[in-house]
Structure formats: C-alpha cells, structure tokens
N, C-alpha and C positions, 0 to 999 in steps of 0.2 A: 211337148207334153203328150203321153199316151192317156187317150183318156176314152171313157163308153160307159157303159152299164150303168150302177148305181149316179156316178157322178151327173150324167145327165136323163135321167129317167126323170118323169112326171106322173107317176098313178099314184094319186090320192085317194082312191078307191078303195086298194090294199095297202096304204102307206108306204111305197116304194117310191126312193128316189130323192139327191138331192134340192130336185128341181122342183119340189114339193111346197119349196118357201123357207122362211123363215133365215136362220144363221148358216147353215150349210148349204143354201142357196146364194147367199150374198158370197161365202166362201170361195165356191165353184165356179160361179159368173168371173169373178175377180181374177183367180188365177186363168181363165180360158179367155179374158182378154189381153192379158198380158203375155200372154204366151206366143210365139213370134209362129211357133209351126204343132201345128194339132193332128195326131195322128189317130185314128178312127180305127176299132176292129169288124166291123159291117158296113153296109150304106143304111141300115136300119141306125144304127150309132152315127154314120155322119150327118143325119139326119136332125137327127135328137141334140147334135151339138150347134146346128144351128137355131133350129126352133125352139128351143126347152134351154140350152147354156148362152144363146145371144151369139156365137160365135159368127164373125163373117168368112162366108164360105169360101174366098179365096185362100185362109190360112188352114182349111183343113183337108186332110188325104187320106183317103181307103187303103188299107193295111191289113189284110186278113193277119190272123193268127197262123201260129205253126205248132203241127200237131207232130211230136216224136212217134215213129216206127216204134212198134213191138211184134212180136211172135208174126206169123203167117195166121192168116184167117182160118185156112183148111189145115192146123196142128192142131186140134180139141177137136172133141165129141161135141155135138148142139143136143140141151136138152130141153125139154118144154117149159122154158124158161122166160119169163119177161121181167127186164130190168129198166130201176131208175134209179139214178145220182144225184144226189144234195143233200146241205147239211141238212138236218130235219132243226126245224124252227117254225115259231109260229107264223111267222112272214112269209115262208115258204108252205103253207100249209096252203095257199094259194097261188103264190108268186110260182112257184115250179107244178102246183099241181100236186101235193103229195096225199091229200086226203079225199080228192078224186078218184086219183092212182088204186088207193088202197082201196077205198069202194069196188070200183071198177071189177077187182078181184073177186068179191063173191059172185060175179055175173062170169066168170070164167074156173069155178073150181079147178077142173083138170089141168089147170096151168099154176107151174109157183112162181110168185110175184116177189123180187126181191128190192129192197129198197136199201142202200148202200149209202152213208152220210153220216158224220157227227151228229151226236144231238147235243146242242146249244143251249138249249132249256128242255123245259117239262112239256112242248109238245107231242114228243114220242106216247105218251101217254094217252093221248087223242087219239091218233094213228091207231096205237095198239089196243085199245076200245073200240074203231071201227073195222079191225080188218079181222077178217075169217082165217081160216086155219091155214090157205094156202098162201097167205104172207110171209116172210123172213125180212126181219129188220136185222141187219147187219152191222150198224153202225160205222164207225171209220174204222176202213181196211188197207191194209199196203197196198203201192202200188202195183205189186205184182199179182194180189188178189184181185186189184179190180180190172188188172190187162185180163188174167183167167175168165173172169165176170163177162168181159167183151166179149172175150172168146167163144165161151160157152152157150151164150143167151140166145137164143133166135128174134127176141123184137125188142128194142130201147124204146122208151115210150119218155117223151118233154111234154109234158100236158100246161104251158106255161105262160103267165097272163103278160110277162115281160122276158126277153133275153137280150143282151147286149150281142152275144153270142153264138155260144152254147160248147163249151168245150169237151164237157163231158158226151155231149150229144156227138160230136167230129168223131172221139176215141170214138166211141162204141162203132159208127158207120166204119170206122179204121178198121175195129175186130171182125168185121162182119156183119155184125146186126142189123136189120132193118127195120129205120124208124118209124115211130108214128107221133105225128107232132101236130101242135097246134099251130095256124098261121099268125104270127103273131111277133114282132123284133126279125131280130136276125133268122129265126128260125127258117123260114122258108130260102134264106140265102145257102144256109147249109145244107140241107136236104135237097134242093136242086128236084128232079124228077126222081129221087132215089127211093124213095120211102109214100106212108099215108099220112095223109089230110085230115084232123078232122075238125069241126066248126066249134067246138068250143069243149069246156071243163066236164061234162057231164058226164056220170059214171057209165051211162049204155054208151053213149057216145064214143071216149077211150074205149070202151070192148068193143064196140062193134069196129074203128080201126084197126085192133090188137088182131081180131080174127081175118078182117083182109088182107096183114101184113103176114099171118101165118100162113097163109095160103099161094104167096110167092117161091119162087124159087131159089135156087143156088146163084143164079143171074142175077138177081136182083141184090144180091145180099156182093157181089164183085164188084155192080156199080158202085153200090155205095161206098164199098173199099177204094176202088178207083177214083172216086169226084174228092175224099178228102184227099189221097198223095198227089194229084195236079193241083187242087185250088190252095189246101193250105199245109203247105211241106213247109218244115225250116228252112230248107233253103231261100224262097219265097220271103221269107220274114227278115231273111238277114239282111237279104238283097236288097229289101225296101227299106230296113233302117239306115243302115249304110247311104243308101241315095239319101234321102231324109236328112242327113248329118251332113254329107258331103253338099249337099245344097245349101243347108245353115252356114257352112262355112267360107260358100263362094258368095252369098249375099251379105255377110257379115266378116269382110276380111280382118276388119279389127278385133275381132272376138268377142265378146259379152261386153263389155263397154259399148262401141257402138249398137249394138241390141238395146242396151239401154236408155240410151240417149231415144232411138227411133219411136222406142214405145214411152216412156214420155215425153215424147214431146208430141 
C-alpha cells in the first residue's frame, strides 16, 4: 500500500485528515494493518503512519516521489513573479496557505502573485475579496502552462499547515524557483538548504521570506534544480517499487494466499 497525506494526517484544527476520527479513521487504520508492506512518500509521512495510522514500523519504508523532467530552467525569461499551486477550497484556504498567500500581496505590490488551482467550491470568492490588484487567480491550467508558470516565476511560495509532500513545491525547485516554505510535514525534506524559512502563516511573515528569497541568486535557484533531479528523479521511484515488489514476493512465495493466511492469523 502507498499511502501519506490525507490518509494519515491528524489536524483537527483545520479539519484535515483521516486520522481525525470517526469512520475514515477506523477505514484507514484497518487497511494499514492489513497491509503486509507500507510505502511512505517522506519521513514526515512515515512518521504520521506510525503515530496517527497505528502502523508498526517494521512494515513501513521511505519512498520519495519522482518528479518528471521538463524544459531547462535557463529556457524562459524570470519575471517579478511569485507563485502558488492548489485547488482553491476552503480547506485549503489554510491547509496550503492560500489566503495568507493572497494577503501577503498587498504588502508586496510590485510583485504579481499568481495563484494556479481548480476551484472546488465558492472559496475563490474569499481569495478574490481579499487580494489587491497584483493577484491573478488562474484557475486549473495545462500542464504545459503550469511547466511555463515554473519556469518563468522567480519564488514558489508553500505557506502550509500540513504536507505529506509537496509535489507541486519539487516542480517548481525543478523549474528554477526558489522556495519559501513553512517548516511544517515533508516540507523541509524537500527544500533541503535550497530555499526560505519562515515560522509561520502570517501575511508580513510570507513577505518578508518572499523578499529574502528575491534577493538570491542564479546559484541558488540551480541548487534547487539540482536537490530535486538527485533526491526525487523517476528513476529512484521505479527502482524502489520494483525492490518493494520484488521483496513481497521472496517473502511471500506463495502469492496472496499465504499473505493472507500471515495476516490472519
């Protein structure tokens, strides 16, 4: 079973998570015990799969994601650009940080803030009552709009109270951008030393990382390209499913029968 994020999250705070209780808690638990091998995309998630889903720790293993190649980083023009990815929902209007984000922006005019994601419901409506003029809500874009989006932007900004993750966060260090993230889930596994810090949701707080991270170089926006093609390349991802399966199957030579015999009994 691949499993992180939602499934074993616990913030009651913002409603996030099936670890929250009730029937998608007894759901979750149930299949992560029965599950013979648990594959984890952070150690922030294999974390969360033992403390929050009951899991024991021997049946579970770190698996980064694999992030696909696109364009070269230095093929686009960078313009005074700061981007964020997610659907827009009202779950997310804290879960990712998006109406921080958008605040955040009138404390930066000379910069446009673009916010890229489906809207799910009528929170875009929130968003677009808080943000000032140098906003663009985009909504859901091809994929080739949001490789450009990477490309183009100079800082990706995760302002986010949970990630299992953060895949949209990987592309954009893919395209160049350097992040500014909150420490929070996987977050700090992906950014690595590549990007800013900063201590929490609040709107000076986002700007005043957005302007440290504008004031970096061309070096810093290559490590960030660099730390995702060594840590999470598909090659890496294949390689570890592959063992993953190939293990199932020298510990289980009978196949799914004896898996099921093992677990219950």
């Amino acid at each position: 079973m691949v499993t992180g994020g939602y499934d074993v999250a616990n913030q009651p705070d913002i409603g996030y998570g099936s670890q929250c209780g009730g029937l998608r808690q007894w759901v979750a638990r149930a299949v992560i015990r029965h599950a013979s091998l648990l594959v984890a995309n952070s150690k922030s998630a294999c974390r969360e799969v033992v403390q929050n889903g009951r899991a024991q720790p021997e049946k579970v293993r770190l698996l980064y994601h694999g992030i696909a190649p696109f364009a070269a980083a230095g093929s686009a023009r960078r313009g005074d650009y700061v981007l964020t990815v997610g659907d827009v929902s009202w779950g997310n209007l804290w879960r990712k940080g998006l109406l921080p984000y958008v605040r955040a922006a009138r404390l930066l005019p000379n910069y446009c803030f673009f916010v890229a994601g489906e809207y799910r419901d009528d929170a875009i409506e929130v968003l677009r009552a808080e943000a000032p003029p140098n906003v663009k809500f985009l909504g859901r874009v091809s994929d080739d709009q949001l490789s450009s989006l990477f490309l183009t932007s100079k800082v990706y900004v995760q302002a986010s109270r949970h990630e299992g993750f953060g895949m949209s966060l990987a592309e954009a260090m893919l395209g160049g951008c350097i992040p500014v993230v909150t420490k929070v889930g996987a977050l700090p596994e992906v950014v690595g030393q590549t990007g800013i810090y900063i201590e929490d949701q609040a709107p000076e707080e986002i700007a005043k990382g957005i302007k440290l991270a504008l004031e970096l170089g061309e070096d810093r926006r290559k490590l960030a390209r660099k730390r995702v093609q060594e840590m999470f390349s598909l090659e890496q991802r294949e390689l570890g499913l592959l063992a993953a399966v190939e293990g199932l199957v020298q510990e289980y030579p009978n196949g799914l029968l004896s898996m099921a015999v093992r677990d219950s009994g």
